[in-house]
VEXTI-569156 format. One line per field, with one value per residue: residue number from 0; residue in one letter; chain; x, y, z of N, C-alpha, C in turn. Coordinates in steps of 0.02 Angstrom, whole numbers. Atoms other than C-alpha are relative to their C-alpha. Layout:
<pts>
tike	c(NUM,...);
milo	c(a,...);
lumkol	c(A,...);
neast	c(X,...);
nnorth	c(Y,...);
nup	c(Z,...);
caeast	c(X,...);
canorth	c(Y,...);
caup	c(Z,...);
ceast	c(X,...);
cnorth	c(Y,...);
cup	c(Z,...);
</pts>
This chain:
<pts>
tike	c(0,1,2,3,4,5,6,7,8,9,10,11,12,13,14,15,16,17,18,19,20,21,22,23,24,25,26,27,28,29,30,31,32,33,34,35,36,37,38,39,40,41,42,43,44,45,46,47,48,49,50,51,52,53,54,55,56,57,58,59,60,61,62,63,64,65,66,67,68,69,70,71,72,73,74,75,76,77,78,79,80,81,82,83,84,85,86,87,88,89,90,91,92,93,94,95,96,97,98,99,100,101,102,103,104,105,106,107,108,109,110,111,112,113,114,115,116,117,118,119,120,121,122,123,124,125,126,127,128,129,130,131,132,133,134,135,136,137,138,139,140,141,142,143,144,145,146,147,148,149,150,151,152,153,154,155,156,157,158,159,160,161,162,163,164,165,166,167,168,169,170,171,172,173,174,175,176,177,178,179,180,181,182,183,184,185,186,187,188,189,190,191,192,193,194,195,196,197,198,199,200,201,202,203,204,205,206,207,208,209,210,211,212,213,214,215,216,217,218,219,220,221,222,223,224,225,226,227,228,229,230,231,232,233,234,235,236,237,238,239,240,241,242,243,244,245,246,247,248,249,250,251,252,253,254,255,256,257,258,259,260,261,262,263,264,265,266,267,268,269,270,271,272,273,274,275,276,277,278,279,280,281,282,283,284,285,286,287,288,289,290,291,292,293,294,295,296,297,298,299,300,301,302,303,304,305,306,307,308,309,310,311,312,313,314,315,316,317,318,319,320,321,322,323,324,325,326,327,328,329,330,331,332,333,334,335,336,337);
milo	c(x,x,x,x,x,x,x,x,x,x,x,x,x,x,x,x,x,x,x,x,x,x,x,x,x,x,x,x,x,x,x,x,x,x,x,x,x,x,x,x,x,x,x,x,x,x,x,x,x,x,x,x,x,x,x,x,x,x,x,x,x,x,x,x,x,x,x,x,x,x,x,x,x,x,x,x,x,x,x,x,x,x,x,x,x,x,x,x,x,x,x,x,x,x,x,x,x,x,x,x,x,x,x,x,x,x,x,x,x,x,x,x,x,x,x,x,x,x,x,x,x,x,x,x,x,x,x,x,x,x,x,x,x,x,x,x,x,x,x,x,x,x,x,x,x,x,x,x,x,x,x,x,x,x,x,x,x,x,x,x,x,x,x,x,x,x,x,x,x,x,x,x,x,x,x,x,x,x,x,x,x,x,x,x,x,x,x,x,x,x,x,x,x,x,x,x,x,x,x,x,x,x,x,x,x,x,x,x,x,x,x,x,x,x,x,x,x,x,x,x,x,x,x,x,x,x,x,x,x,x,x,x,x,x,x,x,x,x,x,x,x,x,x,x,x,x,x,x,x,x,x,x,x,x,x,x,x,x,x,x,x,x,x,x,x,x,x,x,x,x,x,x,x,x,x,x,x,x,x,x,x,x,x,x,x,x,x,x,x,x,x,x,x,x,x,x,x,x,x,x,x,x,x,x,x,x,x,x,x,x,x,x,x,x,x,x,x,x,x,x,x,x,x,x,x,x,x,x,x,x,x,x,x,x,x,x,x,x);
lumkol	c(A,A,A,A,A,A,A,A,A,A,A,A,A,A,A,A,A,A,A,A,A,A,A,A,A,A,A,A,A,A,A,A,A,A,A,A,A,A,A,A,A,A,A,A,A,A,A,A,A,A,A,A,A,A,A,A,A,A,A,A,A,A,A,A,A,A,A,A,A,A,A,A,A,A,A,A,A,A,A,A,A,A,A,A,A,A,A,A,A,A,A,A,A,A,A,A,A,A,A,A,A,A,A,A,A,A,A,A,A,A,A,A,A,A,A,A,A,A,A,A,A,A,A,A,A,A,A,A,A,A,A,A,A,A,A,A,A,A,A,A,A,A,A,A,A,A,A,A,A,A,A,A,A,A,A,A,A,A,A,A,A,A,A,A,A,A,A,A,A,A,A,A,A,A,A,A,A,A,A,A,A,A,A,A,A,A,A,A,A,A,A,A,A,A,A,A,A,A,A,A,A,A,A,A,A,A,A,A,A,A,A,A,A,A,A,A,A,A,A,A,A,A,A,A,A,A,A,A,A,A,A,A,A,A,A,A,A,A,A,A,A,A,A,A,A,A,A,A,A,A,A,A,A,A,A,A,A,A,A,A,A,A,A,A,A,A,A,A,A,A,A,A,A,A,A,A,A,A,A,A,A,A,A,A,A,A,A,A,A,A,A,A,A,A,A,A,A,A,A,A,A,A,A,A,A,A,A,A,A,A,A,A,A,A,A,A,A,A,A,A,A,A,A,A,A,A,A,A,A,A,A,A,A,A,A,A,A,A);
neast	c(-28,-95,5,-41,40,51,60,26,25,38,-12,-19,-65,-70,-32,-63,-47,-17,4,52,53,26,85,28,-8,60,21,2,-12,47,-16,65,11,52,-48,-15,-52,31,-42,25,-8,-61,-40,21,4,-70,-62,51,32,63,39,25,55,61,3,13,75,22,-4,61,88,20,-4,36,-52,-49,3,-36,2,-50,15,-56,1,-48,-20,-33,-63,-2,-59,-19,-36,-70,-2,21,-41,-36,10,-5,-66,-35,23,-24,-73,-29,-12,66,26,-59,-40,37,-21,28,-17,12,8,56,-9,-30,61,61,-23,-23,69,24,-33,-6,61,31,-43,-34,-76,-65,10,-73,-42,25,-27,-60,-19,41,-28,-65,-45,5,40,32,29,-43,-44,43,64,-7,57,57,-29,1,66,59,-38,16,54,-8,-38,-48,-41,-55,1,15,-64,-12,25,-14,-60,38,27,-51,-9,80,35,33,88,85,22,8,56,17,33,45,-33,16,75,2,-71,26,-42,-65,-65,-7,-56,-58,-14,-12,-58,-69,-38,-15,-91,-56,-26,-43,-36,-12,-6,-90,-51,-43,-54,-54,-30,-72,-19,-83,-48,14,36,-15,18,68,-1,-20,-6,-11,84,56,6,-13,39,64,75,26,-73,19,-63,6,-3,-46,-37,47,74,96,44,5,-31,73,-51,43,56,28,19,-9,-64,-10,-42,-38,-71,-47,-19,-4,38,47,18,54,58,27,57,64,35,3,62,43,6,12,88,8,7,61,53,-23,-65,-34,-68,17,20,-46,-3,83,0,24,-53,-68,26,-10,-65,-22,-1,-56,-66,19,-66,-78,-24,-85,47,22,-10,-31,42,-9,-51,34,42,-31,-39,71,49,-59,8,42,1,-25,46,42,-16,18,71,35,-17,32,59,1,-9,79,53,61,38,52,41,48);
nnorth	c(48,-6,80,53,1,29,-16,58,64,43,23,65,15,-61,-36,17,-61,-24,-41,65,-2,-77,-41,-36,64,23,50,29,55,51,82,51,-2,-55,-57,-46,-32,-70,-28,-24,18,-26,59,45,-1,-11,52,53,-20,-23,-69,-45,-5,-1,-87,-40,5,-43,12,-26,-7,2,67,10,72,-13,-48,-71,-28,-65,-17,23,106,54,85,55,24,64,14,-33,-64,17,-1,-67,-59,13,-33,-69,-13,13,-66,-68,-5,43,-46,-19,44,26,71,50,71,59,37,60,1,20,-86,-2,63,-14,-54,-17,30,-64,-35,34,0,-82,-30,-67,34,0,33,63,-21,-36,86,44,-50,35,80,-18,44,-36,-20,46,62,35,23,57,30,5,45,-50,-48,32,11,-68,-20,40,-18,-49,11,-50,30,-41,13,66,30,-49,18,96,-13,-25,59,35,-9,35,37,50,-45,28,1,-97,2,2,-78,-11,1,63,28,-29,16,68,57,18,-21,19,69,-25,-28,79,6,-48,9,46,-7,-26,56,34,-53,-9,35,21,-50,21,50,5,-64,-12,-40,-51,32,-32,36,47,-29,24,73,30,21,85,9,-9,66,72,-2,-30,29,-5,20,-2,8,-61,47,-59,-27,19,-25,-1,77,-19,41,19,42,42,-6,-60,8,-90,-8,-86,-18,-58,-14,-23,73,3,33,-56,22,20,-39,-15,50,4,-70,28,56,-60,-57,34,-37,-72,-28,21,-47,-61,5,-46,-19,-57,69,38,-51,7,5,74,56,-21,30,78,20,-49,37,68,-39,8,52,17,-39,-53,-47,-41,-41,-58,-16,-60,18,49,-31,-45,51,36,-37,-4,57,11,-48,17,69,-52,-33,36,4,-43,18,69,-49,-27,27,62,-39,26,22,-57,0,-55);
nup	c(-48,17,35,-45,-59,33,-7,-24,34,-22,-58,7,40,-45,41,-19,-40,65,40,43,-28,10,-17,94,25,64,25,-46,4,-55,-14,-47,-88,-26,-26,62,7,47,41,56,43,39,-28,25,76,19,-25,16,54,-13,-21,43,46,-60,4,71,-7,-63,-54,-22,11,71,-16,-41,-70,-35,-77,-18,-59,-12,90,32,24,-50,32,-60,-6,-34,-50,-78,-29,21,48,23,4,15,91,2,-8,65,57,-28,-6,-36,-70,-32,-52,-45,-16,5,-34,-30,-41,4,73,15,7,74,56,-12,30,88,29,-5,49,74,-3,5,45,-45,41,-46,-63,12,-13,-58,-57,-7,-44,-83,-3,25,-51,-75,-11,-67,32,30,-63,-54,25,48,20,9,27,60,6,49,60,56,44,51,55,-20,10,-39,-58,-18,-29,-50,-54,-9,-35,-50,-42,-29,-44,-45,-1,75,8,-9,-59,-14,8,52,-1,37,47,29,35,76,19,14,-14,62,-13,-95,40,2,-82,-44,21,2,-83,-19,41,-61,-54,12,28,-41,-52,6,-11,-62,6,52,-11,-11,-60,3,-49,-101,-18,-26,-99,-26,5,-41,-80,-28,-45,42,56,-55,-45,14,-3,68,56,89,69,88,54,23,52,45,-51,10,-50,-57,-71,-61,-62,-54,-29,-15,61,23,41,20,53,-9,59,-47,-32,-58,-29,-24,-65,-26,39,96,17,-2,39,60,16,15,50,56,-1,16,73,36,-6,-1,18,-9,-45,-52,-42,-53,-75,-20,-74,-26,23,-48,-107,-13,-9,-43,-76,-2,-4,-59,-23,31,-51,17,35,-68,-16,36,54,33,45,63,10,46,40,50,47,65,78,34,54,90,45,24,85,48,12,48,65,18,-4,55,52,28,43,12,72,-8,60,-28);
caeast	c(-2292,-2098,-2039,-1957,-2118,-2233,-2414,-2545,-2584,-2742,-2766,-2744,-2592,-2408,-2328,-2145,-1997,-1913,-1861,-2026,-2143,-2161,-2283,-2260,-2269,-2383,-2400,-2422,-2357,-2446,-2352,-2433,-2398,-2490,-2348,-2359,-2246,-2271,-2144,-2131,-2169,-2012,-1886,-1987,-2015,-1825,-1760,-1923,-1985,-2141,-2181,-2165,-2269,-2397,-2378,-2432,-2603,-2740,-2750,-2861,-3061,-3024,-2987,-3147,-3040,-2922,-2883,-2847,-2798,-2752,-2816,-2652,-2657,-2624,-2542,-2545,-2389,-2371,-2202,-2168,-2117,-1944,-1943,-2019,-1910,-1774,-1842,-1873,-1682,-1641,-1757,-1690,-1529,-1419,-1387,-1574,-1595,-1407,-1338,-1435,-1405,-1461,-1481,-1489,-1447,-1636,-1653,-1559,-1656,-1824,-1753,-1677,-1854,-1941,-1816,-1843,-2033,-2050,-1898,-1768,-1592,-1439,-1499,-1372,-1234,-1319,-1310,-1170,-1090,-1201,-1104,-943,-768,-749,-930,-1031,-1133,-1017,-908,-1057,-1162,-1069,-1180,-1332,-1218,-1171,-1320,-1400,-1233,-1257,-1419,-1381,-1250,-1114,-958,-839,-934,-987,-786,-770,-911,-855,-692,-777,-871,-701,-688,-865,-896,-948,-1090,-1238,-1230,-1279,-1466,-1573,-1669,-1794,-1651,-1623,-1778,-1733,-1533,-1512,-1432,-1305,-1224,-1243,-1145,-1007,-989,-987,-854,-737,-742,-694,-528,-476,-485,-399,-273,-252,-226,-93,-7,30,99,220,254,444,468,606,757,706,579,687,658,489,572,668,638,701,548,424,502,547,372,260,72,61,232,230,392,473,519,690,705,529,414,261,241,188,263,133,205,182,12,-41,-144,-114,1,75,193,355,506,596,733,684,546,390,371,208,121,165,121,-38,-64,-22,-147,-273,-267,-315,-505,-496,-473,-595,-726,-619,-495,-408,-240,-319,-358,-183,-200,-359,-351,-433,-311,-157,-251,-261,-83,-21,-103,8,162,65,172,329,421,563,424,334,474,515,316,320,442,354,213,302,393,217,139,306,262,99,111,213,86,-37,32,71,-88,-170,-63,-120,-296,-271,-223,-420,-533,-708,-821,-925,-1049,-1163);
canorth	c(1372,1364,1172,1128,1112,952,982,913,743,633,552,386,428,524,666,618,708,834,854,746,862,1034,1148,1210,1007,971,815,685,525,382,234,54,112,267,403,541,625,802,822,896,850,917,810,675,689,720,562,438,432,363,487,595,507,503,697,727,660,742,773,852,914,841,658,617,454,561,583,757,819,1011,1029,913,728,586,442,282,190,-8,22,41,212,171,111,276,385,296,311,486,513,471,593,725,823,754,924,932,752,739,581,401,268,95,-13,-169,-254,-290,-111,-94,-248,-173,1,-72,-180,3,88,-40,-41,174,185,270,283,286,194,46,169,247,28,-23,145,60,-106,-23,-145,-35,-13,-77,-202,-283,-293,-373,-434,-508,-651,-548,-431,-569,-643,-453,-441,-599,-550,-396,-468,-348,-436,-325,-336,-524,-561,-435,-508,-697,-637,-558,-733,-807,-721,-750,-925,-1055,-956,-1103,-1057,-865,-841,-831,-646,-596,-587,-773,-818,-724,-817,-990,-1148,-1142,-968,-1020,-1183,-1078,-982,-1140,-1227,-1054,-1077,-1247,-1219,-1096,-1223,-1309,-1175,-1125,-1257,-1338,-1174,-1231,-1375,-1332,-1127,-1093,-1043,-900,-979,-889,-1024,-1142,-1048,-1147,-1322,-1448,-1404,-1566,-1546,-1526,-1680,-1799,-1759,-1674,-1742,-1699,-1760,-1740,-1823,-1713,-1801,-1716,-1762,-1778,-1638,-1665,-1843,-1836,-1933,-2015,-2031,-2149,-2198,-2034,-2005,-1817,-1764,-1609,-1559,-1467,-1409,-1388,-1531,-1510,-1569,-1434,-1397,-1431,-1261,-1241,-1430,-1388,-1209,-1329,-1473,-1327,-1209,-1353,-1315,-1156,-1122,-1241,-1109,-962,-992,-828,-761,-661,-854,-874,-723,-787,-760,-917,-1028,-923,-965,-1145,-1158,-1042,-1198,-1316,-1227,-1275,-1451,-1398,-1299,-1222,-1162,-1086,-980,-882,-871,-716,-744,-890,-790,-649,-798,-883,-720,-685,-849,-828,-669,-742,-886,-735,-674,-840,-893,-748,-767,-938,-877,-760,-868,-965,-894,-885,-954,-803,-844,-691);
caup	c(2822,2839,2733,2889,2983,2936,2871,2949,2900,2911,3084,2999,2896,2967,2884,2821,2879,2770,2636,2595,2689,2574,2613,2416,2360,2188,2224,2373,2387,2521,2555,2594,2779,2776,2772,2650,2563,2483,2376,2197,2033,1943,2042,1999,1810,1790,1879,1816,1653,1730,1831,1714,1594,1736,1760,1586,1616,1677,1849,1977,1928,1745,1826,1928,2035,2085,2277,2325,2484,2517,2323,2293,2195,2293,2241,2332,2333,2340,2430,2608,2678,2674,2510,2454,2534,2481,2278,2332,2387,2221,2125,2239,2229,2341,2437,2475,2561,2638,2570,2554,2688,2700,2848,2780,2587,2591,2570,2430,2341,2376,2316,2130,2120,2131,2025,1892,1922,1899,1750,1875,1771,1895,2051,1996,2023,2195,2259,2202,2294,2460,2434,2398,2469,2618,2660,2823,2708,2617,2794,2885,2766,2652,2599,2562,2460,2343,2326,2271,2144,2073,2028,1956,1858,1960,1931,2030,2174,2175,2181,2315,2419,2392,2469,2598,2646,2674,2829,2919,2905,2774,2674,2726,2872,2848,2877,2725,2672,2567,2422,2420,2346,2175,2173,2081,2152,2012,2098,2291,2211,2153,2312,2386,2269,2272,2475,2473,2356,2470,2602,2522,2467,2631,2756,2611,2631,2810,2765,2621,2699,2689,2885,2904,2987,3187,3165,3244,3426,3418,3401,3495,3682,3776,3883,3762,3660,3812,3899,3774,3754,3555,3471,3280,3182,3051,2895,2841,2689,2597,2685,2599,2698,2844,2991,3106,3310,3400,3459,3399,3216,3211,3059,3035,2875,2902,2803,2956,3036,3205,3347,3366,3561,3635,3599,3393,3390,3443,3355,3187,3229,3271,3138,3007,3079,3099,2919,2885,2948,2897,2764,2772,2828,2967,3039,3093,3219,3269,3466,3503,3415,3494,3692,3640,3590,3727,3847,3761,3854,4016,4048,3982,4140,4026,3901,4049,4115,3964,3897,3852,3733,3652,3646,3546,3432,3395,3341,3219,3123,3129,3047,2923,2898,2883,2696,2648,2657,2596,2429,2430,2435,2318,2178,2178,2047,2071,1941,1887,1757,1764);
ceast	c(73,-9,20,-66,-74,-87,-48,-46,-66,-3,33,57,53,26,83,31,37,74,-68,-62,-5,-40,0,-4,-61,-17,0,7,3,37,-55,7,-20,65,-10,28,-20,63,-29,6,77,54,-4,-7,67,44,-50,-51,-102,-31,-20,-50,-61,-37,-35,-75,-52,-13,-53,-60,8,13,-60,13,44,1,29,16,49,-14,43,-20,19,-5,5,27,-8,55,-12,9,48,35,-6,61,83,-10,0,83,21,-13,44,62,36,16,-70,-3,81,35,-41,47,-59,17,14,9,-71,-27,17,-22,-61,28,7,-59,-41,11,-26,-96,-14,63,58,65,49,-9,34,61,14,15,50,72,-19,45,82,70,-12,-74,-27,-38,29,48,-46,-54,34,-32,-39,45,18,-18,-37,51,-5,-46,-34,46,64,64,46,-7,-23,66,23,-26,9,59,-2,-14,50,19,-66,-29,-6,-61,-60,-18,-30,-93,-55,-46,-42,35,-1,-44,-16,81,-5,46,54,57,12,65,82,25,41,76,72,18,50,72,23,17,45,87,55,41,74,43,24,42,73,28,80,10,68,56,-18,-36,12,3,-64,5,45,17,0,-58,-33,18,10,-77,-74,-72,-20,59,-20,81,24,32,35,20,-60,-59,-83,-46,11,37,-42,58,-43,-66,-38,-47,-26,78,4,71,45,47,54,53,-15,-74,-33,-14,-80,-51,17,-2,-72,-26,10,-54,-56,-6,-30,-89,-21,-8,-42,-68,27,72,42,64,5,-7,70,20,-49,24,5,36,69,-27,28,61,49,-33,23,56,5,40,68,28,41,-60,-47,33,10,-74,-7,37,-10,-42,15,32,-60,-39,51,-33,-89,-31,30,-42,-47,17,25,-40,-56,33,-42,-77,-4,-6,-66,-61,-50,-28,-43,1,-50,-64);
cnorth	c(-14,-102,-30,-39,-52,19,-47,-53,-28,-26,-62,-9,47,43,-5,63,39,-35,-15,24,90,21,41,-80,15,-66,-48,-64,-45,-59,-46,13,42,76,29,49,52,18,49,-20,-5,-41,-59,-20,-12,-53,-83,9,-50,37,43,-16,2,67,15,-29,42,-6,51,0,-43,-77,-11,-51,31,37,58,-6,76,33,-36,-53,-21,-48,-48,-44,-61,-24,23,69,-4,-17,67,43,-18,20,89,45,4,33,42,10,-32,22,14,-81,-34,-70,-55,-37,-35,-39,-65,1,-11,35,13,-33,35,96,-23,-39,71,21,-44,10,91,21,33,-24,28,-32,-33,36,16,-87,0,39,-20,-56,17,-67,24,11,-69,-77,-50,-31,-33,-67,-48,-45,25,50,-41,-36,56,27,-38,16,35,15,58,-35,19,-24,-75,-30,42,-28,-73,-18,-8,-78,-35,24,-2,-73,-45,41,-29,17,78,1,29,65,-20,-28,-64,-33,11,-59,-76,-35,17,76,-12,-84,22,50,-57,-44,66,-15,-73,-9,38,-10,-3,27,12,-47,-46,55,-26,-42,21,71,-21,37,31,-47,27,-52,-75,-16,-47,-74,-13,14,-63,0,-23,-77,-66,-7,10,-51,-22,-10,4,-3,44,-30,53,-13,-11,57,-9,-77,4,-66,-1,-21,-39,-10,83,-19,58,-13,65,0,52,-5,8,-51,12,-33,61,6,-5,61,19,-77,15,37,-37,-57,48,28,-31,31,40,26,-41,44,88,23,78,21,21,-79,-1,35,-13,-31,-80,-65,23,-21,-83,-47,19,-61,-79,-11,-25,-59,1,80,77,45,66,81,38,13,36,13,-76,34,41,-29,-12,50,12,-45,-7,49,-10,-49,56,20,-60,-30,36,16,-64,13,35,-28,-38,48,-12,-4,61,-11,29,24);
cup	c(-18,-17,29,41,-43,8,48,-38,24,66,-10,-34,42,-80,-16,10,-72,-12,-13,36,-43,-10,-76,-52,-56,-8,57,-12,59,-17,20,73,0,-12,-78,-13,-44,-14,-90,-51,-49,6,-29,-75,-21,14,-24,-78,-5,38,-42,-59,44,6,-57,-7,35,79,21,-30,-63,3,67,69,29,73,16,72,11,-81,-25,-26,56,-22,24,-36,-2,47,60,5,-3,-67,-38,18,-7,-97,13,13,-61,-55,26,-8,51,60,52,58,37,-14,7,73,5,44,-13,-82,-16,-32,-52,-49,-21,-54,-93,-24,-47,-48,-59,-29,-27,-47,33,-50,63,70,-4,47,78,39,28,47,77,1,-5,40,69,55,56,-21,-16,65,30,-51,-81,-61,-42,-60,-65,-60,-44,-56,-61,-53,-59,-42,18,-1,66,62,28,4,64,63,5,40,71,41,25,85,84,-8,-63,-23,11,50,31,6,-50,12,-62,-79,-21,-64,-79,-16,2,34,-20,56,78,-14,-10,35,33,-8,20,64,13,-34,46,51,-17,15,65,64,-52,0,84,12,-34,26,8,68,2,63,96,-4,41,72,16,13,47,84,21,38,-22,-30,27,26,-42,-2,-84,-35,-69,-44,-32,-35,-27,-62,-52,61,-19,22,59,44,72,81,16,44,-2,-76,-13,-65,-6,-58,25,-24,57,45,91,47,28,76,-5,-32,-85,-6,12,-35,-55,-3,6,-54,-82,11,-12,-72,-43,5,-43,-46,-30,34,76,72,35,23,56,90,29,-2,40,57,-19,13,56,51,-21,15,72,34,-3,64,-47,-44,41,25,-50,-54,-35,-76,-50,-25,-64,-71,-41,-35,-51,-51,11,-31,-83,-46,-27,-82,-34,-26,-18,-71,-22,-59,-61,-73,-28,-14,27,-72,-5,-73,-5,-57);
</pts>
């Protein structure tokens, strides 16, 4: 039978797909879902030093418990199918099963349980390669990713994925996995604390930023400062106090002597939130916050005819807020006690 072409299996069990279906296999391996895998001993011995102590027992006629099928052993599994042919990826060369992927960090959990459970040496390496900076997990998942580094005492990548959380959200609000359930208070705590410094971090970078001199295109329209809706003082000779207007109890901080029009008053009282969900640089591109301010332009006529040209102005400085605030950022350790 050619090894591309699965045997036939039980009615009640499936045959897996290859590599994990050879018709020259010594040995069969039955997940708790029924799927069996006919691979070969050799693989196995070489990447598990219990298998191989397993192998070295007797087997077939000279073990009376043992299930055959095809004259082969069969081993049943307490892992999933997926699990399995994920441990089995890992015996195997690498050219025979094409490369590992996981869908999910759950996956990867359930995988280094396994590994740890059957002796496997290099699966660590095979993860932490799954979790890599650049990688789909770590970009979506970052939560879950820091959570399964903590655990495993990965340093690298538990500052990598704490980073990461700065850009999706506050981490309570991520929905809880299997992983959880192993990770203590103490490092969900210091997740927690690192996010809240880079609040911090962040939002006083808006206040105290050194704006490049062009930044003065965004201030004193007579419109905006005879008419506007959101006035905000500027305090020319002490910037780090704020200056409350009139009947208002918005403050905004600026190094700058002039009067913010209508839309960068508003993109500055905005953007304090925003980086409360998201304290990252990438926040002060963040679409949503440019619309809002872009309809603080809406009363002011003169602002109006030349939008375009605010438009193009407000993304300038808020590219520049972009790298000062990711320095900021930069500068706040996490606690990593591992």
């Amino acid at each position: 039978m050619n090894s591309s072409q699965s045997p036939i299996a039980d009615p009640a069990t499936t045959a897996a797909e290859a590599p994990f279906n050879d018709a020259e296999a010594d040995i069969i391996l039955r997940s708790s879902d029924n799927v069996e895998f006919r691979v070969l001993k050799l693989f196995l011995s070489r990447a598990s030093s219990f298998f191989r102590n397993m192998f070295d027992l007797p087997q077939g006629a000279a073990s009376g418990d043992q299930e055959m099928r095809d004259k082969i052993p069969v081993i049943a599994m307490a892992e999933s199918a997926s699990v399995v042919k994920h441990v089995l990826q890992c015996c195997y060369p690498l050219a025979a099963v094409g490369g590992i992927t996981f869908e999910s960090v759950v996956e990867i959990y359930k995988l280094l349980e396994a590994a740890q459970k059957y002796d496997m040496a290099g699966v660590d390496a095979i993860a932490r390669c799954a979790i890599g900076p650049m990688s789909g997990l770590m970009i979506n998942y970052p939560f879950e990713v820091y959570a399964l580094a903590a655990e495993y005492k990965w340093e690298e990548e538990v500052r990598v994925a704490a980073r990461k959380c700065l850009h999706n959200g506050p981490p309570w609000s991520y929905p809880s996995s299997q992983i959880m359930e192993s990770v203590s208070g103490a490092i969900l705590r210091r997740l927690d604390r690192y996010f809240t410094r880079c609040t911090d971090a962040a939002k006083s970078t808006v206040h105290a930023v050194e704006w490049p001199r062009i930044y003065g295109a965004l201030c004193d329209c007579p419109h905006c400062k005879q008419t506007g809706s959101t006035r905000v003082g500027i305090d020319t000779y002490n910037i780090n106090r704020p200056i409350r207007s009139p009947g208002s109890t918005q403050r905004v901080y600026l190094n700058h002597n002039g009067w913010p029009n209508n839309h960068w008053a508003v993109y500055l009282r905005e953007i304090g939130d925003f980086l409360g969900q998201r304290p990252r640089g990438s926040t002060a591109l963040d679409p949503n916050l440019m619309n809002k301010a872009i309809i603080g332009s809406v009363g002011c006529e003169s602002c109006l005819n030349k939008l375009s040209g605010v438009i193009s102005m407000m993304r300038d400085m808020a590219t520049h807020l972009e790298a000062e605030i990711d320095k900021a950022v930069d500068n706040v350790k996490l606690e990593v006690r591992l």
